[in-house]
Structures are given as structure tokens and as C-alpha cells.
C-alpha positions as CSV (number, residue, x, y, z in Angstrom):
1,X,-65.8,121.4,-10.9
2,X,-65.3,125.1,-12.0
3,X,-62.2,126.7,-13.3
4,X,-62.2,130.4,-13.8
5,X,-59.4,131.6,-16.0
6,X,-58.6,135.3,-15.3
7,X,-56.6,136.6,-18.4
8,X,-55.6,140.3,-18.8
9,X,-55.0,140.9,-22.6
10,X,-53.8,144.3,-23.5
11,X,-55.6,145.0,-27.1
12,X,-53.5,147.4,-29.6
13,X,-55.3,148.2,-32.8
14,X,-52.0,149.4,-34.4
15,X,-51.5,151.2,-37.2
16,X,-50.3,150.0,-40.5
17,X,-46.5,149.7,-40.2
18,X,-44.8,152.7,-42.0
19,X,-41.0,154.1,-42.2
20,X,-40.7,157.5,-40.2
21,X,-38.4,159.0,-42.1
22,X,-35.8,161.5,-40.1
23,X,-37.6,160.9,-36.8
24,X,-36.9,160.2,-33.3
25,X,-40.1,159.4,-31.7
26,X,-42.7,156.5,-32.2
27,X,-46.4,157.4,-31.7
28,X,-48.5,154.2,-30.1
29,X,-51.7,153.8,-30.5
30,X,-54.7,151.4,-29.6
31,X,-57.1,150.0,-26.7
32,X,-56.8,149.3,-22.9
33,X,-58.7,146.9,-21.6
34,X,-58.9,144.0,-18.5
35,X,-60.7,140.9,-20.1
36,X,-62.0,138.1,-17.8
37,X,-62.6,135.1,-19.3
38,X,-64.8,132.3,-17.1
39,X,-64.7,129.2,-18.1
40,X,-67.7,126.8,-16.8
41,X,-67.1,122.9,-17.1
42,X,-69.8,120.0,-16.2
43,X,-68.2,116.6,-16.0
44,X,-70.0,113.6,-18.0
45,X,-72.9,112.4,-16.9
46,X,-73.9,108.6,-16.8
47,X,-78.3,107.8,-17.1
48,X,-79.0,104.1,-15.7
49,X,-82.2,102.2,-15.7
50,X,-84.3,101.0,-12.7
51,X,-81.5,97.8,-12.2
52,X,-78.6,99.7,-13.0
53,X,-77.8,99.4,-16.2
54,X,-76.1,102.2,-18.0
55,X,-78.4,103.3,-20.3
56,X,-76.4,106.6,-22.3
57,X,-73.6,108.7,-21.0
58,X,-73.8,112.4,-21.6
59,X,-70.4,113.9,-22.2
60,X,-68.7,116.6,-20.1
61,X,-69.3,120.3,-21.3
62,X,-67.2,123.1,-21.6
63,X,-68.5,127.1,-21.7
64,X,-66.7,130.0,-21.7
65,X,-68.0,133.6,-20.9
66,X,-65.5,136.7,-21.5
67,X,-66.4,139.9,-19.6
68,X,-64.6,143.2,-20.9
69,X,-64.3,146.6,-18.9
70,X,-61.8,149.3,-19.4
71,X,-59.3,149.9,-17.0
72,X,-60.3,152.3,-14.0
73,X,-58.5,155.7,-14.4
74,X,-57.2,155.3,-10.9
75,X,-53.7,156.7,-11.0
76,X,-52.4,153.1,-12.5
77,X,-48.7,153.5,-13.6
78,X,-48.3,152.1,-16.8
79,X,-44.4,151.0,-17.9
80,X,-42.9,151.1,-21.5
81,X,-39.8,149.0,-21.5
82,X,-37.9,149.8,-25.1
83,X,-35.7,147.5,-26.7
84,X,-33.5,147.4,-30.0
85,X,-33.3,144.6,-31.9
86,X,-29.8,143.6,-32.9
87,X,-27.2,140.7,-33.6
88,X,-26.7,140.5,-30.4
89,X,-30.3,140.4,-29.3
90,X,-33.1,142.8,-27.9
91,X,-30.6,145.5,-26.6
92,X,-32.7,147.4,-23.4
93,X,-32.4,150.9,-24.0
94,X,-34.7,152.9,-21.4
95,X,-38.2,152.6,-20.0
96,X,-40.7,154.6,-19.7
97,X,-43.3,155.1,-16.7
98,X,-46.6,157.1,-17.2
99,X,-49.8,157.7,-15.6
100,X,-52.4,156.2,-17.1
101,X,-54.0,159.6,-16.9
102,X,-51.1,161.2,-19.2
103,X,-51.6,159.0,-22.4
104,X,-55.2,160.6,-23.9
105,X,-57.0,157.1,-21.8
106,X,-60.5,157.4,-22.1
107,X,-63.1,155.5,-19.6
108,X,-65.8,154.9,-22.4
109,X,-63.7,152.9,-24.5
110,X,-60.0,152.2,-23.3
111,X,-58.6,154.4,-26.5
112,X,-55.0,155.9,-25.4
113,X,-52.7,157.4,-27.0
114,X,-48.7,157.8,-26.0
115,X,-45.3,158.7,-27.5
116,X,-42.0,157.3,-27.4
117,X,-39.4,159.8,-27.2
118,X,-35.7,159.6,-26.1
119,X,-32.4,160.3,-26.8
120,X,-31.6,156.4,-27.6
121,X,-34.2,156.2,-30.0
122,X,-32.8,157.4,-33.1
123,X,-32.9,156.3,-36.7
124,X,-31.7,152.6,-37.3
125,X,-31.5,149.8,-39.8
126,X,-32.4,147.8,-36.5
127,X,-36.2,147.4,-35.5
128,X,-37.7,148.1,-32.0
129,X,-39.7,146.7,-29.7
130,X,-41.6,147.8,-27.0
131,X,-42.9,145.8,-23.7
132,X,-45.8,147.4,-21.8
133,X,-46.3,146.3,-18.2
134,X,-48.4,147.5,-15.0
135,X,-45.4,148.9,-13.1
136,X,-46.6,147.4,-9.6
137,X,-46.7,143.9,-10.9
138,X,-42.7,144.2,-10.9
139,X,-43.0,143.0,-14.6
140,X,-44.7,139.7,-13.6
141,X,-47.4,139.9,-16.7
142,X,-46.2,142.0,-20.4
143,X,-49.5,142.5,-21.6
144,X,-48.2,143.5,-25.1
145,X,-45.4,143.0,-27.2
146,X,-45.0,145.9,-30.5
147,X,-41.9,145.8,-33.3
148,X,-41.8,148.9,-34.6
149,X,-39.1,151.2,-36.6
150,X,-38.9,155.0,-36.6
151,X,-36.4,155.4,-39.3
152,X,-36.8,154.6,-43.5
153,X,-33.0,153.2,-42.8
154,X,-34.6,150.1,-41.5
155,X,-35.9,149.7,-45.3
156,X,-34.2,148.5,-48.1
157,X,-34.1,151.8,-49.6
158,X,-35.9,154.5,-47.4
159,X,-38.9,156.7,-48.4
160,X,-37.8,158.7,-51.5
161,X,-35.5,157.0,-52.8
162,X,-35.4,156.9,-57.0
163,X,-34.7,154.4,-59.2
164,X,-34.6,153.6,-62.9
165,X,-37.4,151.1,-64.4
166,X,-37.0,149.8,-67.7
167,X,-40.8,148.2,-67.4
168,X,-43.1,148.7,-69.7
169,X,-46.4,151.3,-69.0
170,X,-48.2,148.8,-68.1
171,X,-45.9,147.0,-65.6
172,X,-45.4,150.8,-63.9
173,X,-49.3,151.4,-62.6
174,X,-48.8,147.6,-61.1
175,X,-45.8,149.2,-59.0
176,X,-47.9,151.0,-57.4
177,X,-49.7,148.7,-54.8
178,X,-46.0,148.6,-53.8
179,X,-45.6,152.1,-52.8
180,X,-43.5,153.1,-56.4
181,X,-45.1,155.5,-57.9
182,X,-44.0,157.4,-61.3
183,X,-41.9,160.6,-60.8
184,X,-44.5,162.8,-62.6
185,X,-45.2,165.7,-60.1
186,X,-48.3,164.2,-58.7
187,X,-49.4,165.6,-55.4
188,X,-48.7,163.3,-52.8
189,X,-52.6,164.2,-51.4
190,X,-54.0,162.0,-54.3
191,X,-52.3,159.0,-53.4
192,X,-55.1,157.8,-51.7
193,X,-56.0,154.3,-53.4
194,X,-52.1,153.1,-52.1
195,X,-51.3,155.1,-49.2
196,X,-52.8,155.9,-45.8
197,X,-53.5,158.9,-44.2
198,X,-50.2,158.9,-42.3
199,X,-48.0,157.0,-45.0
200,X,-48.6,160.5,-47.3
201,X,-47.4,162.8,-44.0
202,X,-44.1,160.7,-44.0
203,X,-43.7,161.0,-47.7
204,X,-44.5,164.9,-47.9
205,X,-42.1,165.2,-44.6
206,X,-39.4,163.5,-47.3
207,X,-40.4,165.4,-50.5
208,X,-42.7,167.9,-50.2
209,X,-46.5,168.3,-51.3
210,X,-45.7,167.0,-54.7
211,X,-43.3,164.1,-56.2
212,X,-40.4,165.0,-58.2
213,X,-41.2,165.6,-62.0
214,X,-38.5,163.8,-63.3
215,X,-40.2,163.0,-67.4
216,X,-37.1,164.1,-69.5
217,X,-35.0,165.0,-66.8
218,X,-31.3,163.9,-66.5
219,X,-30.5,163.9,-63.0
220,X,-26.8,165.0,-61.4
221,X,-25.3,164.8,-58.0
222,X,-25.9,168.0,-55.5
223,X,-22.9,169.8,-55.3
224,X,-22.9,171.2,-52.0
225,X,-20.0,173.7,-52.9
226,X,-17.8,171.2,-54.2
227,X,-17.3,173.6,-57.3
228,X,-18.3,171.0,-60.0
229,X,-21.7,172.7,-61.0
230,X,-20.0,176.3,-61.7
231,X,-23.9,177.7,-62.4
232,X,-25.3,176.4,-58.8
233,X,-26.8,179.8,-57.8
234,X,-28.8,179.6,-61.1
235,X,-30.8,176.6,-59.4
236,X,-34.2,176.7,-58.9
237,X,-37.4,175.1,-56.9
238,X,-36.0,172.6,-54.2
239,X,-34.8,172.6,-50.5
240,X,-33.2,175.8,-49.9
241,X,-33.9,176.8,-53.5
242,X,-30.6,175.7,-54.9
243,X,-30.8,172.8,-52.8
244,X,-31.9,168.5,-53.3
245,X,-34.8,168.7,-56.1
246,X,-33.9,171.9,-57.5
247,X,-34.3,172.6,-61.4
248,X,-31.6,173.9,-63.8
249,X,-31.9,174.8,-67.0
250,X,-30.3,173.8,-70.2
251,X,-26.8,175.6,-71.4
252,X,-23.7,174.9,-73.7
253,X,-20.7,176.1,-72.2
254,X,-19.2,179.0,-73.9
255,X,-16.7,178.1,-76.9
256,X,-14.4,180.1,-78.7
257,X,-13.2,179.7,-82.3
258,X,-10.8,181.1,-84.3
259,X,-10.4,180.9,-88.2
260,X,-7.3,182.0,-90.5
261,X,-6.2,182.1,-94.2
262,X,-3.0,181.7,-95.8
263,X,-0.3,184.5,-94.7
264,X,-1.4,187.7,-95.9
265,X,-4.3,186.7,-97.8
266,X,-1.7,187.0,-101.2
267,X,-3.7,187.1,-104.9
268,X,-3.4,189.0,-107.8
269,X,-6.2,191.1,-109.7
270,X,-5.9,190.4,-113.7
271,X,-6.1,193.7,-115.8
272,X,-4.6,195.8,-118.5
273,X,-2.6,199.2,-119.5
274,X,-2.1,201.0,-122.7
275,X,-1.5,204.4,-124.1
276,X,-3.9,207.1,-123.1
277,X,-4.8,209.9,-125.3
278,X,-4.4,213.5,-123.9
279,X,-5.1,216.8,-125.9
280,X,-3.2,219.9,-125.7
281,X,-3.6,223.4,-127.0
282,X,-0.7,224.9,-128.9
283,X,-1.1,228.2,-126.7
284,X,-1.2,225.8,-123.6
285,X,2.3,225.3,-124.6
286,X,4.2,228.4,-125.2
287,X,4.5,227.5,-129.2
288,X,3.1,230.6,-130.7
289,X,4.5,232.3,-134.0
290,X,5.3,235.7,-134.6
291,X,2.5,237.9,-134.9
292,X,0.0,235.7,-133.1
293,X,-1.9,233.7,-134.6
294,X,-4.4,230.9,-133.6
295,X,-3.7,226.9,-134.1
296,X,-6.0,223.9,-133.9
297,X,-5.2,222.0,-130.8
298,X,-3.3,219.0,-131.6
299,X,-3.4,215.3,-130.0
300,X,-0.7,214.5,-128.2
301,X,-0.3,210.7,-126.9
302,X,2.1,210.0,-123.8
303,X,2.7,206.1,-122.7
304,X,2.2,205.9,-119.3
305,X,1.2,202.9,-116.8
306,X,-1.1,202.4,-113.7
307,X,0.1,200.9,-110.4
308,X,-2.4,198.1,-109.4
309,X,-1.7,196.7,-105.7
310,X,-0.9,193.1,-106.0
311,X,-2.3,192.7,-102.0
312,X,-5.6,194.1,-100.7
313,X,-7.8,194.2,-97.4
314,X,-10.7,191.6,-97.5
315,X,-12.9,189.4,-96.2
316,X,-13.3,185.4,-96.4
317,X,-16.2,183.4,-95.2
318,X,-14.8,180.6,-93.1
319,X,-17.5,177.3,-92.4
320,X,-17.3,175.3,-89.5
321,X,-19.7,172.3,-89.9
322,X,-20.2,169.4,-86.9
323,X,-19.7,165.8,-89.0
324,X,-22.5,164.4,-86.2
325,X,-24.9,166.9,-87.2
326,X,-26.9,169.9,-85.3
327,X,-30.4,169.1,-83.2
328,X,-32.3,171.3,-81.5
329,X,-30.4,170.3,-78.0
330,X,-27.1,169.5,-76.4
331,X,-27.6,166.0,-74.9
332,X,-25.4,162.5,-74.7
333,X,-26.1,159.5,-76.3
334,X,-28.8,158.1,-73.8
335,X,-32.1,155.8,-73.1
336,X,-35.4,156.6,-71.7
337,X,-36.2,155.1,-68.6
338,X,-39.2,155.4,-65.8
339,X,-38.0,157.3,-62.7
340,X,-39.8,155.9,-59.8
341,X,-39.9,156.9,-56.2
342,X,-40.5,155.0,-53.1
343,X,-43.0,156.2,-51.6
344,X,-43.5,153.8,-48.3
């Protein structure tokens, strides 16, 4: 007796799950084929001798033959049925009916290509799935099943997200194989070893051809006109130029000191008066005799005293010393730490 099991497998060869960051569309790709599957079995067979006696019994086989042809590109409507996946179960949110024709199908190997795109599917924490039927069966046979998610919110922490690690360098290459990498300004290109081809489209689409060079770096908070970082337009290098990744560089805020001495700056200069001598002519002085006649001059010695100002302009040098001590930067205290990024 023959039994022929007919079994029509729909083949994805999916690529390797990765978040979508920001997107609203889900690009499936894979293999269409019909696969007929024939299974051939012989029942046992009992060998007797000339008087009947059972001599051995050979046992019942079992063969199978699988026969594998791509679907005829015949028009056939192929239906996407897209679900969420929720608490309250697989949520239907819109299906999708194409020609076979429309989704890239080739003949010569059953390769297609198709994107879902709709309104409903935006970015979740929830995963999707999608159902794919031949729409005239009136979804008798799903011949695949696919749990997808379009949006890094689905993650624990999406793609670009940094973190501090307190590892040591040794422990930070291991991250790696988990999609951290070091914030060191790498180009996302040479992540080859840990990410695919697609994995470094998402993560430029996130952060740009390079990561973040965060080695020394404090980071702060975008502003987004808030008024908090009073020197925003002075931002350099990231979305928008003053925007998410952009550089600032280092400034102490202007101070202003003032100094003073006692009132007035009172103090006394020491010195000294005395006599001086002064010398006079006798004919500088009207004291001539009769008949003329010529004197010596004569020294003359007046007391006198010089005024000395007891309060004078000046200067005084006034030191103002920090009891911390100076550096050659204005920073808090602080701890180094590895910045890492998720990169998938």
C-alpha cells in the first residue's frame, strides 16, 4: 500500500534578527518553493519452505522521495496577514495581498523579496508576526510563521544607547561579541568581525558613519532651548550642528573680584627738619654806609620747617590664593569609566 504525503513548505532563509531603529517598515526576505514529499511503504514480507514453514520474515520498508520546484509565476495572490504580539494576544492589524509577480519572485530559484509597510506598523516594545497564505485557499494552509520587530524600543535599551562600564580592558573587547563596542570614534564600516552588513546600516541610521568619541568626555543633557547651557550656539559636530553628539569646549564662567585696604590707605613717612643756611649780600639788603663802600656777604640762618603729607596715593599688591590648589583644568571631583554604546 502507498501513501503519498503532499506537503507545501514555504522556505524563508531570514536574515539575522536586528532592531530597525526609527522605522516603519519590515523588509522579508527568503525562498518560495512547493515541496512534494512521496512516501513509498512495502509491508513485511514472510519466506516459507516447501511444507510451509516460516523460514524468515523480512520487515516492512519505508522510503521517502521529496521533489522541489518553484512556484509558477502565474498570477498567484500571495497574502501577508500581520499581527502584534501583546498581553492580550496576537492583535490582527492589516493584511496584505500581492502578486506573486510584485515581490522581486524569480523562476530559477524561488528568491523574493517584499516589504511590510503600513500605517499600523510603527515602533513598539511589542514583537510582530507575520502569516503568509495563498489567498485562494481562504487561509486553509499558513505556509510560514515570521516574529519580527521594526523598532530598537522592543530591546532593552535600543541601538545607541551609552552606558558606563567599570570593567577592566580586558573585559571591554569581550563586550563586543555582544554588540557593545567602546565609544572611541571608530567607523561603524570596520565593525565587520561583530556586525552584519545590515546591523552597521541600522547603527549609522542611529549615529552616523562613526561612534561617539567619548575618551575624557563628560557628557550633559541636550538642552533643546531650555536655557541651561547659556553657550549652546557655541556647539559643534552633531545633528543639526548644535544638536545630540555635538562637542563643546572647555570654559570657566567669568568671575569678578574685588580687593580693598584699610580706609584711606593711612601711614606716615619718618623724616627730619632743621635749620637751613641761606647767604645774603649786604647790598642785597639796602645796608650800605655813607660813601659806598663794599662788604663781605654775611651768613644769615632762618628756622624754617617743611610740610610732609601724612597721606599719599599708592598702590598695594593684593593675593588671592585657592586653598585646593590650581591644575591645568576646571573639572569635579570624578572617576574614569568606559563609555560603551549598543550597537545592535
Amino acid at each position: 500500500m502507498k501513501n503519498i504525503l503532499i506537503k507545501i513548505t514555504f522556505i524563508v532563509l531570514s536574515l539575522s534578527m536586528y532592531y530597525e531603529a526609527l522605522s516603519d517598515s519590515k523588509t522579508i526576505n527568503g525562498n518560495l518553493f512547493t515541496t512534494t514529499t512521496t512516501v513509498v511503504t512495502t509491508a513485511a514480507l514472510t519466506v516459507r519452505d516447501c511444507d510451509g514453514n516460516v523460514i524468515r520474515t523480512i520487515p516492512a520498508t519505508s522510503d521517502s522521495y521529496t521533489k522541489q520546484s518553484a512556484i509558477p509565476s502565474s498570477g498567484q495572490t500571495i497574502r501577508y496577514m500581520v499581527y502584534r504580539k501583546d498581553p492580550s494576544g496576537n492583535t490582527y492589524l492589516y493584511q496584505d495581498n500581492v502578486s506573486i509577480n510584485s515581490i522581486g519572485y524569480s523562476v530559477t530559484d524561488g528568491s523574493y523579496s517584499y516589504t511590510l509597510n503600513n500605517a499600523l506598523l510603527v515602533n513598539s516594545r511589542y514583537n510582530y508576526l507575520v502569516r503568509v497564505y495563498f489567498s485562494t485557499d481562504s487561509y486553509a494552509t499558513m505556509l510560514e510563521e515570521q516574529e519580527f520587530s521594526i523598532s530598537s524600543a522592543s530591546a532593552i535599551m535600543p541601538v545607541g544607547t551609552v552606558v558606563s562600564y567599570v570593567g577592566n580592558s580586558g573585559n571591554v573587547s569581550t563586550l563586543e561579541g555582544g554588540g557593545w563596542f567602546k565609544c572611541d570614534g571608530r567607523a561603524v564600516s570596520s565593525l565587520t568581525l561583530n556586525l552584519t552588513a545590515d546591523e552597521r546600516t541600522a547603527l549609522v541610521n542611529v549615529v552616523g558613519s562613526n561612534l561617539p568619541d567619548l575618551r575624557g568626555m563628560f557628557l550633559r543633557g541636550l538642552d533643546e532651548a531650555r536655557g541651561y547651557d547659556n553657550d549652546a550656539g557655541t556647539r559643534t559636530g552633531g545633528e543639526g550642528t548644535t544638536g545630540v553628539r555635538s562637542y563643546q569646549g572647555c570654559k570657566v564662567e567669568n568671575i569678578s573680584l574685588t580687593g580693598s585696604t584699610g580706609d584711606g590707605g593711612s601711614h606716615n613717612h619718618g623724616g627730619t627738619t632743621g635749620g637751613a643756611s641761606e647767604t645774603f649780600a649786604d647790598n642785597d639788603r639796602n645796608d650800605l654806609t655813607s660813601g659806598g663802600g663794599s662788604h663781605a656777604a654775611t651768613n644769615h640762618f632762618v628756622n624754617h620747617t617743611h610740610t610732609i603729607p601724612t597721606e599719599a596715593d599708592h598702590n598695594h599688591s593684593v593675593t588671592i590664593s585657592y586653598s585646593a590648589g590650581g591644575g591645568n583644568e576646571t573639572r569635579p571631583e570624578n572617576t574614569a569609566v568606559y563609555y560603551i554604546i549598543r550597537g545592535r
